[in-house]
DRENTORKOL-3810 file (N, C-alpha, C; in nm, 4 decimals):
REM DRENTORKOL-3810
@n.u->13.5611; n.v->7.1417; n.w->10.3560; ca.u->13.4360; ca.v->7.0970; ca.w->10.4148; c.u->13.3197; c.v->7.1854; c.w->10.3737
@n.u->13.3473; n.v->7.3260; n.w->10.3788; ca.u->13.2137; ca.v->7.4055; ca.w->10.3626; c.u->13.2372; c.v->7.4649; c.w->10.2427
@n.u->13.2203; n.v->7.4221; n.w->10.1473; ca.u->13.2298; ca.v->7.4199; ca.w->9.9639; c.u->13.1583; c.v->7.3951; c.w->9.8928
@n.u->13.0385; n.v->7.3046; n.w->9.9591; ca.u->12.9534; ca.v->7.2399; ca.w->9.7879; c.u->12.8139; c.v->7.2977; c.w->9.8184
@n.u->12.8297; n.v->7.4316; n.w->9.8525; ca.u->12.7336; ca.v->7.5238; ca.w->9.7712; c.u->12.5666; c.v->7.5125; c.w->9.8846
@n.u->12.5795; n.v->7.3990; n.w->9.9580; ca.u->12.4368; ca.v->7.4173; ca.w->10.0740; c.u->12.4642; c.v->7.5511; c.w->10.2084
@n.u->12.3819; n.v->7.5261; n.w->10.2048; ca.u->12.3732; ca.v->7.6057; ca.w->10.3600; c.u->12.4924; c.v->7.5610; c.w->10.4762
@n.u->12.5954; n.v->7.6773; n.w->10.5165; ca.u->12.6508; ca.v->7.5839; ca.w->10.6731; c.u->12.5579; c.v->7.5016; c.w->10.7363
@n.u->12.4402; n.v->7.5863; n.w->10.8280; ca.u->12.4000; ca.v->7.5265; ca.w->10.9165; c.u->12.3905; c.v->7.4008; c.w->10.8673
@n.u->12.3162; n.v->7.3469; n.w->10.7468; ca.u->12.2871; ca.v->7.2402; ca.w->10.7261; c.u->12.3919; c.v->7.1400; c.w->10.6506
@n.u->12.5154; n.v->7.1774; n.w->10.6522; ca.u->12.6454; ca.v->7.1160; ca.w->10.6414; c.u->12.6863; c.v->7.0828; c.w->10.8055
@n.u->12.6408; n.v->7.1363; n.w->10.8784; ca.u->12.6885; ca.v->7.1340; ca.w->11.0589; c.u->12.5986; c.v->7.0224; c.w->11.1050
@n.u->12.4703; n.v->7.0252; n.w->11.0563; ca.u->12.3764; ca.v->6.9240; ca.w->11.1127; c.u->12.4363; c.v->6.7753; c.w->11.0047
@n.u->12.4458; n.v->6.7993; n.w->10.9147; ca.u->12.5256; ca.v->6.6904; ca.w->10.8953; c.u->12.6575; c.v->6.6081; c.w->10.9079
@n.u->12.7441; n.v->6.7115; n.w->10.9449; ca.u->12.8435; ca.v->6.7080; ca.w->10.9699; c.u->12.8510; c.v->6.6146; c.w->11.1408
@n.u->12.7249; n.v->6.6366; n.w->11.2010; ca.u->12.6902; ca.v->6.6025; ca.w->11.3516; c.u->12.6197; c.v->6.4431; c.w->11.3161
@n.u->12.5857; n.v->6.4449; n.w->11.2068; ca.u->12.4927; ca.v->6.3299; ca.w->11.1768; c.u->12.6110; c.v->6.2055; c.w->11.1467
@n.u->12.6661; n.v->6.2942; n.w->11.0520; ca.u->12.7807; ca.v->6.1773; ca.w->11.0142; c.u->12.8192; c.v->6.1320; c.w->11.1486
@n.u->12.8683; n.v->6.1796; n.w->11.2496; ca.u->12.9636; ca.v->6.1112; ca.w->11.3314; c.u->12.8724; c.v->6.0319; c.w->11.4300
@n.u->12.7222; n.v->6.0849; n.w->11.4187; ca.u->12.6065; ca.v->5.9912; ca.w->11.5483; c.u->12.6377; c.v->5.8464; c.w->11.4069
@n.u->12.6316; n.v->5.8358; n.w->11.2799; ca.u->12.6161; ca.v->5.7607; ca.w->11.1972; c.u->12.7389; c.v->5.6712; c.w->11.2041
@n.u->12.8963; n.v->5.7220; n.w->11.2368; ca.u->12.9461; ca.v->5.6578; ca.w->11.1940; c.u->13.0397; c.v->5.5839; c.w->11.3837
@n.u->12.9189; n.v->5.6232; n.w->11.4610; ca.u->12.9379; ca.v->5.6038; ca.w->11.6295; c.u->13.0955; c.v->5.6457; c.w->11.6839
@n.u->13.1249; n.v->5.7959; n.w->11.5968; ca.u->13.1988; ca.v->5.8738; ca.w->11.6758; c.u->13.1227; c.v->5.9402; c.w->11.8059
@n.u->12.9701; n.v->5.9561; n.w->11.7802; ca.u->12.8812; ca.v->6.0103; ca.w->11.9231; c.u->12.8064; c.v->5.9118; c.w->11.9537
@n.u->12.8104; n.v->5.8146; n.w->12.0283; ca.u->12.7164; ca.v->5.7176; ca.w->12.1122; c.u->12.6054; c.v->5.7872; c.w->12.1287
@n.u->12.5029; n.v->5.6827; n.w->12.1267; ca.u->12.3489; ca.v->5.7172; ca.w->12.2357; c.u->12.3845; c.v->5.7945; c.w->12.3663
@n.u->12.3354; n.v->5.8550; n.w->12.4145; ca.u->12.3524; ca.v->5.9266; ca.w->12.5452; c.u->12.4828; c.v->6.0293; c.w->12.5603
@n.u->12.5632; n.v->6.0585; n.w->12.4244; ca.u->12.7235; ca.v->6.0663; ca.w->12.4254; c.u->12.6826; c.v->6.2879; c.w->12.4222
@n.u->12.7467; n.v->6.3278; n.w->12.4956; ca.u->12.7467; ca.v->6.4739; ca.w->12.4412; c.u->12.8483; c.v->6.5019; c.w->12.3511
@n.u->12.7714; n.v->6.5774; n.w->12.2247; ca.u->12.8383; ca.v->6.6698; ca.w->12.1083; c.u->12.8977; c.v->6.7739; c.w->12.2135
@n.u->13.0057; n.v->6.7892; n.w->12.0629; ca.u->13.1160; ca.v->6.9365; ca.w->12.0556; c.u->12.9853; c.v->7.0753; c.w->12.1222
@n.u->12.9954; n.v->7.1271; n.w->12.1830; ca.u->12.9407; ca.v->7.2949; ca.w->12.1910; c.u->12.9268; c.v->7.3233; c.w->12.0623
@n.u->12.8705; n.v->7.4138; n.w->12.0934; ca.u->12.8283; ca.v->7.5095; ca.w->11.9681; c.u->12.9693; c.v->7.6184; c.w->11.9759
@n.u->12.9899; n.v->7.6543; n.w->12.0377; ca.u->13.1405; ca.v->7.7593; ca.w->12.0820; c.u->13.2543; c.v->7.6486; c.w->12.0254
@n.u->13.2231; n.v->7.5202; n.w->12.0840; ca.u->13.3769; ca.v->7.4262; ca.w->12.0678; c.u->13.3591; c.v->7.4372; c.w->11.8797
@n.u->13.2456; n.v->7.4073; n.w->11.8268; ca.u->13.2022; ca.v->7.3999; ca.w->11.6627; c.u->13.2278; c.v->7.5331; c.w->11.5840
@n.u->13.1848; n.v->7.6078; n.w->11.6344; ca.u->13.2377; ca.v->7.7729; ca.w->11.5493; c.u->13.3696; c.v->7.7975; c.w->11.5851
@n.u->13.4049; n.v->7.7722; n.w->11.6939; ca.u->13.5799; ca.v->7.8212; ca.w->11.6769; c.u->13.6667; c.v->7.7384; c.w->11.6069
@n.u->13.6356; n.v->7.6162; n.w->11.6038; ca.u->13.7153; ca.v->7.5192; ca.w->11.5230; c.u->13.6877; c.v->7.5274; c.w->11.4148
@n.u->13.5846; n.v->7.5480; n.w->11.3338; ca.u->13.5800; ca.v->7.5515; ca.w->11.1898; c.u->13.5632; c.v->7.7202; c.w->11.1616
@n.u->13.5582; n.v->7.7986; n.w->11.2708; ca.u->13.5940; ca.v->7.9253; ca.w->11.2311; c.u->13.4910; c.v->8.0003; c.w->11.1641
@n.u->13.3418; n.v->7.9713; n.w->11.1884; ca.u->13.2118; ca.v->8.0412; ca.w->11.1986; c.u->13.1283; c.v->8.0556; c.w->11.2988
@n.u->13.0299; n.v->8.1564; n.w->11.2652; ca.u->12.9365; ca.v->8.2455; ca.w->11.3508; c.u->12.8757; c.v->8.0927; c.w->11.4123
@n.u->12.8671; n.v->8.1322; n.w->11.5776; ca.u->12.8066; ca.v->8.0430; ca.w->11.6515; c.u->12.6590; c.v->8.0445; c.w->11.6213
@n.u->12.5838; n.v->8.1693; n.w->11.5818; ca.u->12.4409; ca.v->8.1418; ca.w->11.5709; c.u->12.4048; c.v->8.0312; c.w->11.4404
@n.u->12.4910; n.v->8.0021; n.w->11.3523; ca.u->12.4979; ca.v->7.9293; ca.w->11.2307; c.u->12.5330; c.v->7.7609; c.w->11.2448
@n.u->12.5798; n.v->7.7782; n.w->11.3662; ca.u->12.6345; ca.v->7.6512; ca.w->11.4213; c.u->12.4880; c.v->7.5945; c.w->11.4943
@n.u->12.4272; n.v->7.6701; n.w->11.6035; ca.u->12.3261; ca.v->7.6876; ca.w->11.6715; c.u->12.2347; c.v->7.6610; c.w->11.5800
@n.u->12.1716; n.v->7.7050; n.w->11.4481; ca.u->12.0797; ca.v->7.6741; ca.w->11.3547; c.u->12.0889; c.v->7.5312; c.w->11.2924
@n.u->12.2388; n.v->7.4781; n.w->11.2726; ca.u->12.2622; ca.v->7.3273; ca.w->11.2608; c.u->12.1840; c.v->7.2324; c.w->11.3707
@n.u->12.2567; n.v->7.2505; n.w->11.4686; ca.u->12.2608; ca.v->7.1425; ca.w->11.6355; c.u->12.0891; c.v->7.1932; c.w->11.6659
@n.u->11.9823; n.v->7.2630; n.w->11.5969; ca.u->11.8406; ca.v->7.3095; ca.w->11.6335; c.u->11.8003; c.v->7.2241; c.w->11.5429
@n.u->11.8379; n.v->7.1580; n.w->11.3827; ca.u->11.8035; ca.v->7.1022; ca.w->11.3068; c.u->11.7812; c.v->6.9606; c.w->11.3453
@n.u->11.9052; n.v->6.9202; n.w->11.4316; ca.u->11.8934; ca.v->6.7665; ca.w->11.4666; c.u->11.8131; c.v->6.7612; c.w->11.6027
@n.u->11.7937; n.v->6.8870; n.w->11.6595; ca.u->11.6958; ca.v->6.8703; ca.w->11.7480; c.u->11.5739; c.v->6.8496; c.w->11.7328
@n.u->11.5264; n.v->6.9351; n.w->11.6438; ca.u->11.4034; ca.v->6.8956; ca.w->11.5921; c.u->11.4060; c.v->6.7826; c.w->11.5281
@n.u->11.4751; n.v->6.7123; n.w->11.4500; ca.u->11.4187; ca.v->6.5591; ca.w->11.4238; c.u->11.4616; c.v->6.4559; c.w->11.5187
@n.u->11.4513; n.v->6.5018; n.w->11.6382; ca.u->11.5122; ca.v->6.3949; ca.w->11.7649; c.u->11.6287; c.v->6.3244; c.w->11.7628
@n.u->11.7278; n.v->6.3911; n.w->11.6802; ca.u->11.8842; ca.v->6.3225; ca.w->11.6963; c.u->11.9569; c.v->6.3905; c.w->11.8215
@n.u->11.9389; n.v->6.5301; n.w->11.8933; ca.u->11.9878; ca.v->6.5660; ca.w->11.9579; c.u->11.8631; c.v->6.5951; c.w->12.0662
@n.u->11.9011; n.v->6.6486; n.w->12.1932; ca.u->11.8365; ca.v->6.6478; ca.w->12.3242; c.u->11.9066; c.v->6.7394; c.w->12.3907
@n.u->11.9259; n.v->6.8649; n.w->12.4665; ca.u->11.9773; ca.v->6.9294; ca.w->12.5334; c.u->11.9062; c.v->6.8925; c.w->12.7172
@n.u->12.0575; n.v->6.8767; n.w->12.7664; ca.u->12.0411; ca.v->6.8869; ca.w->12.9064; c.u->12.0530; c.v->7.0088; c.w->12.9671
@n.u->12.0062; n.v->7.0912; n.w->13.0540; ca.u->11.9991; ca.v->7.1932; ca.w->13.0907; c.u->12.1348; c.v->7.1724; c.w->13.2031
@n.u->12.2313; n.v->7.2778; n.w->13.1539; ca.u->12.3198; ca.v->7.3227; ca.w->13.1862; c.u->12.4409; c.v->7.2024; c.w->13.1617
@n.u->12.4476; n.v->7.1684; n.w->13.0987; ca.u->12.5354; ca.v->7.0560; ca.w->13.0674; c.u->12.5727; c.v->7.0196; c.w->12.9057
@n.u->12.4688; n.v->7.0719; n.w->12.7993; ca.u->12.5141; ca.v->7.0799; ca.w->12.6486; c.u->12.3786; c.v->6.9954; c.w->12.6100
@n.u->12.4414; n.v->6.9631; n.w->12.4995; ca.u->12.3581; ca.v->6.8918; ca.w->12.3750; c.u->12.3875; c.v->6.7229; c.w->12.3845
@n.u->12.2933; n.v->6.6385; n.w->12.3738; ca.u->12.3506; ca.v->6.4968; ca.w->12.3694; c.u->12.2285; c.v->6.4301; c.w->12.2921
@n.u->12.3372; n.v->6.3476; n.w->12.2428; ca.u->12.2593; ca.v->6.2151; ca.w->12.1228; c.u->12.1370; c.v->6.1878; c.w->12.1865
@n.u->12.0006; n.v->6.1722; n.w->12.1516; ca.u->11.9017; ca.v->6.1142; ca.w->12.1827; c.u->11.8822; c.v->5.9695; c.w->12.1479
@n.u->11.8682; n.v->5.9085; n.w->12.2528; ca.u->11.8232; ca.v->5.7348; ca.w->12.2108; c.u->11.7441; c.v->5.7071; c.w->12.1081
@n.u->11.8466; n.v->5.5994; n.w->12.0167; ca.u->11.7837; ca.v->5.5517; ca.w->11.8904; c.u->11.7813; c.v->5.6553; c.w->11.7057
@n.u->11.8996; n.v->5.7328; n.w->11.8111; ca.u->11.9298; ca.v->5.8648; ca.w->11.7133; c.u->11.9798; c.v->5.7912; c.w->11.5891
@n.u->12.0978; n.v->5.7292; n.w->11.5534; ca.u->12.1741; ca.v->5.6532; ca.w->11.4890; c.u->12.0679; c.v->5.5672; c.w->11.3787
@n.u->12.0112; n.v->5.4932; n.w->11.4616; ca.u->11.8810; ca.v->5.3803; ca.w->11.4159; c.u->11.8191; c.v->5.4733; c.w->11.3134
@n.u->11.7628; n.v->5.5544; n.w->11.3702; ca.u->11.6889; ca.v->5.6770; ca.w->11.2907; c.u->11.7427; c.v->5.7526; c.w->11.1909
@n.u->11.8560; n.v->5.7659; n.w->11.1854; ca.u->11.9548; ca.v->5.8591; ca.w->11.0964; c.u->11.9764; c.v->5.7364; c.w->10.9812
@n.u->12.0229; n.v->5.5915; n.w->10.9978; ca.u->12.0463; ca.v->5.4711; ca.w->10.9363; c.u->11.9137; c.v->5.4607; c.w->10.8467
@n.u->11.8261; n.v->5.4889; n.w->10.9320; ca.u->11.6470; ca.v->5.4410; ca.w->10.8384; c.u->11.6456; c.v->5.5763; c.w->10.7253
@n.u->11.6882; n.v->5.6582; n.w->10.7567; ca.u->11.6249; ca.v->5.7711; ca.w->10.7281; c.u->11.7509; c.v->5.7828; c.w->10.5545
@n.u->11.8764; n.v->5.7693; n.w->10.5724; ca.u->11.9742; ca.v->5.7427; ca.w->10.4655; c.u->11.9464; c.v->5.6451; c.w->10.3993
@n.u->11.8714; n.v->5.5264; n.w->10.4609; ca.u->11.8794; ca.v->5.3782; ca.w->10.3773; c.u->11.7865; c.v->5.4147; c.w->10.2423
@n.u->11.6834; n.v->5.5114; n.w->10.3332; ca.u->11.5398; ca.v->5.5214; ca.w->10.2224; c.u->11.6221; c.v->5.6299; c.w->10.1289
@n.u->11.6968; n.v->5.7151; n.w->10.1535; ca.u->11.7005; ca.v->5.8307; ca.w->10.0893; c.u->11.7794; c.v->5.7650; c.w->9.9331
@n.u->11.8523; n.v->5.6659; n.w->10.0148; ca.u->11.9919; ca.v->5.5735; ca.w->9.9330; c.u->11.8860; c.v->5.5116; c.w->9.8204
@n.u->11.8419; n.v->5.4599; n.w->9.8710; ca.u->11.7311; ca.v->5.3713; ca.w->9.7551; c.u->11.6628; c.v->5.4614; c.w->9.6657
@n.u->11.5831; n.v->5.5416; n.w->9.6953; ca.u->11.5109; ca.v->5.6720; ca.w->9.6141; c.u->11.6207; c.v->5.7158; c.w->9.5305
@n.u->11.7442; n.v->5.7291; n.w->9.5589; ca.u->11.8452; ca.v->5.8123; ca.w->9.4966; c.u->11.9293; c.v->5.7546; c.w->9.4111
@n.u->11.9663; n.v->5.6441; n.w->9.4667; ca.u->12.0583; ca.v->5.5488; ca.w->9.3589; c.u->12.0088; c.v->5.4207; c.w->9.3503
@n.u->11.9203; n.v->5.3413; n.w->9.3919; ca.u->11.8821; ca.v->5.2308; ca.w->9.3528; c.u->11.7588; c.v->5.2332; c.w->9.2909
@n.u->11.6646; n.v->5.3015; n.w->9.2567; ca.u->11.5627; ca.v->5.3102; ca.w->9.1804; c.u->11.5930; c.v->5.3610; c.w->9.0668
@n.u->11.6378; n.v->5.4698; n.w->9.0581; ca.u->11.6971; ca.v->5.5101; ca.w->8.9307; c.u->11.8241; c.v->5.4054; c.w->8.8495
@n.u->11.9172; n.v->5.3041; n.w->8.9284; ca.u->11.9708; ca.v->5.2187; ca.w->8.8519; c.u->11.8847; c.v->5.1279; c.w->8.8122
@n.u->11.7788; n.v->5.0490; n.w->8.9054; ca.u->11.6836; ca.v->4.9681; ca.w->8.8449; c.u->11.6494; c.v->4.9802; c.w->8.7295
@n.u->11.5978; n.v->5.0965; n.w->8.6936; ca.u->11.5138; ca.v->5.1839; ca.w->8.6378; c.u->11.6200; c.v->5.2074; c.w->8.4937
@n.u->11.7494; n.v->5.2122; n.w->8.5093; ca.u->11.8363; ca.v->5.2246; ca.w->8.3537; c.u->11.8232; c.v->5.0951; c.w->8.3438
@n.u->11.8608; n.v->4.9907; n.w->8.4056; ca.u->11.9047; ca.v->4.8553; ca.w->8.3952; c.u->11.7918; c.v->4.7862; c.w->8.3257
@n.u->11.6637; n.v->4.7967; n.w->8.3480; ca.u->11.6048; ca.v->4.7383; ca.w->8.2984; c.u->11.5156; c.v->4.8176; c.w->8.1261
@n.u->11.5640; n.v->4.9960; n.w->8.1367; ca.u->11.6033; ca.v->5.0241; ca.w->8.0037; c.u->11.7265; c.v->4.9160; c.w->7.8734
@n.u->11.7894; n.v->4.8870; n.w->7.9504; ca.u->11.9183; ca.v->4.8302; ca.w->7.9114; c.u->11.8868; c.v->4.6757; c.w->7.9081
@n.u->11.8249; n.v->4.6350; n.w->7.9607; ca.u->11.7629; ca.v->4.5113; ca.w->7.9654; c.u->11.8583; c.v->4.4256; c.w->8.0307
@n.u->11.9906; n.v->4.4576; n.w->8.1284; ca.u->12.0082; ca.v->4.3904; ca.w->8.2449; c.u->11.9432; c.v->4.3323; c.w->8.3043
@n.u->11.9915; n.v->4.2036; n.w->8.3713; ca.u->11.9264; ca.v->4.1430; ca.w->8.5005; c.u->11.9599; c.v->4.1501; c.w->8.5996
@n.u->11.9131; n.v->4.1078; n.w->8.7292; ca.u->11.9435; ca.v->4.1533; ca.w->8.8683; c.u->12.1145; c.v->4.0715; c.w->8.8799
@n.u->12.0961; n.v->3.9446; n.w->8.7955; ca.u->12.2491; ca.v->3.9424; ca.w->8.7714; c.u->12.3284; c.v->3.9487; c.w->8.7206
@n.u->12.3281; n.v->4.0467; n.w->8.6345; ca.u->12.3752; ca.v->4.1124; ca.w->8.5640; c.u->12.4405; c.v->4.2465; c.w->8.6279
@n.u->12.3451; n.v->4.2871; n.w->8.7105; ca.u->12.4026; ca.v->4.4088; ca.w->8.7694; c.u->12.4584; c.v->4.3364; c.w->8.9198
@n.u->12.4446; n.v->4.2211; n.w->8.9548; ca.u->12.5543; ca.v->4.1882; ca.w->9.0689; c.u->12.6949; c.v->4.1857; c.w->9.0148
@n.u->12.6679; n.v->4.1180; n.w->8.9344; ca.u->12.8160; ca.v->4.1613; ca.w->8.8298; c.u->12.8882; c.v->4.2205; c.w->8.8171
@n.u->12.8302; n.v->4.3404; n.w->8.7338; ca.u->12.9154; ca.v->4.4681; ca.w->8.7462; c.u->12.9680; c.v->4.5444; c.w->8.8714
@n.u->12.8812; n.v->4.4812; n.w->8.9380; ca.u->12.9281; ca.v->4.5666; ca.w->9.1396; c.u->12.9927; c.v->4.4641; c.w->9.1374
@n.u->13.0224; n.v->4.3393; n.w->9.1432; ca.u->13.1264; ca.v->4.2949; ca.w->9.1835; c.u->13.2702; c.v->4.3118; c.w->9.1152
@n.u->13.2659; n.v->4.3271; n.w->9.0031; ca.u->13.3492; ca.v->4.3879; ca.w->8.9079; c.u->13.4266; c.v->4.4840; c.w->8.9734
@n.u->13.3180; n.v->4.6051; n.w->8.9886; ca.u->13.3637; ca.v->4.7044; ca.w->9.0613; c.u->13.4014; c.v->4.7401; c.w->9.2096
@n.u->13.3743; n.v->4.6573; n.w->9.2817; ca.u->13.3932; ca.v->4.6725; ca.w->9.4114; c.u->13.5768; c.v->4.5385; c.w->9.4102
@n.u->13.5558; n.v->4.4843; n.w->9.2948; ca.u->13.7110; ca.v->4.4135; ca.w->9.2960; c.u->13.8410; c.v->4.4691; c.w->9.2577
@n.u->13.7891; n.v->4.6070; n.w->9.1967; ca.u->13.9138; ca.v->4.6863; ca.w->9.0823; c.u->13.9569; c.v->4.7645; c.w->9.2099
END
């Protein structure tokens, strides 16, 4: 898990994102501790703490006083908008962008994804 060279913390805030993303944490649902997160993966809690501060600040997380950290409403929605754009900037503009070097058409490249999504 903690191998491809980014920052923990910001492997932890994603690591938290994935699961609001993939509705292992519901709206309103409380995350792992920060204690339950460093002992299980076996790092410094303040590093864990710098993750779960990351999704706070972009309103995926919410702390209740004396009770932990929990999903903020519409967290998911937000995390979904926020990947869809990143997805497009990252891999669909730049395939556009060969394809029509290549002089593909839009069906042309349904094609090949279907190709590939059949193998």
């Amino acid at each position: 898990m903690f191998d491809d060279g980014r920052p923990l913390f910001q492997q932890i805030a994603d690591l938290l994102a994935d699961g609001i993303v993939a509705g292992r944490y519901a709206e309103d649902a409380q995350v792992p501790s920060t204690n339950e997160l460093a002992g299980f993966y076996r790092i410094n809690p303040a590093t864990v703490g710098k993750g779960v501060n990351v999704l706070v600040e972009q309103g995926v997380l919410h702390k209740r006083r004396g009770l932990g950290m929990f999903v903020s409403p519409g967290a998911r929605d937000r995390l979904l908008s926020e990947r869809t754009e990143r997805f497009r900037d990252d891999y669909v503009i730049p395939l556009l962008r060969e394809a029509r070097q290549l002089g593909l058409t839009a069906s042309d490249i349904h094609r090949l994804i279907d190709q590939e999504d059949h193998s």
